[in-house]
N, C-alpha and C positions, 0 to 999 in steps of 0.2 A: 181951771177948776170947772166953768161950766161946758166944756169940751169933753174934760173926763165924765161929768154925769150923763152927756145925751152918749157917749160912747156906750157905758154900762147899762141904759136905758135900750138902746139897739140892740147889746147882747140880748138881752130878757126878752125883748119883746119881740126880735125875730128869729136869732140863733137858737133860741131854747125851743121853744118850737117845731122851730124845722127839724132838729135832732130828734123832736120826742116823733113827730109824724115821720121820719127816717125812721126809726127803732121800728115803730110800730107798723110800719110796710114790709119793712126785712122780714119783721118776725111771723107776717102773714104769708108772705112769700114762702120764707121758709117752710114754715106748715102744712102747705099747699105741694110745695115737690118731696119733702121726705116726712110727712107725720109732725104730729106733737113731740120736742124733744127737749132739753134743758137748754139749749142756748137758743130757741124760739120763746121759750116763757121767758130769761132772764132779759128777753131782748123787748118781750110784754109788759113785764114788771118796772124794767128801767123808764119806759114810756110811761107808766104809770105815774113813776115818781116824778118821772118832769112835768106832766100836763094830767092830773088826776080827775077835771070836771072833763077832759073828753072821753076817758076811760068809766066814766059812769055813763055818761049819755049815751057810746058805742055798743053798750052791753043791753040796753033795749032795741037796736035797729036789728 
């Protein structure tokens, strides 16, 4: 039982994460060699929805 909770504590706290900060390099990346395109914003937007207080902070830097 409490195996299962630090497991699903690990997903959240590091896996979610990494994927939004993954998303959100790709979709930089991406934008950088070919323009603004729909799978650079859906790859913005997804990031969004996993880590939303770093998508407000980035938008001032």
């Amino acid at each position: 039982m409490i195996q299962k909770r630090i497991a699903q504590w690990a997903v959240m706290a590091v896996a979610v994460p990494l994927a939004a900060a993954g998303a959100r390099r790709l979709s930089h990346t991406l934008e950088a060699r070919r323009g603004p395109s729909g799978v650079s914003r859906l790859l913005s937007r997804g990031a969004d929805v996993l880590r939303p207080q770093k998508a407000r902070r980035r938008r001032f830097w």
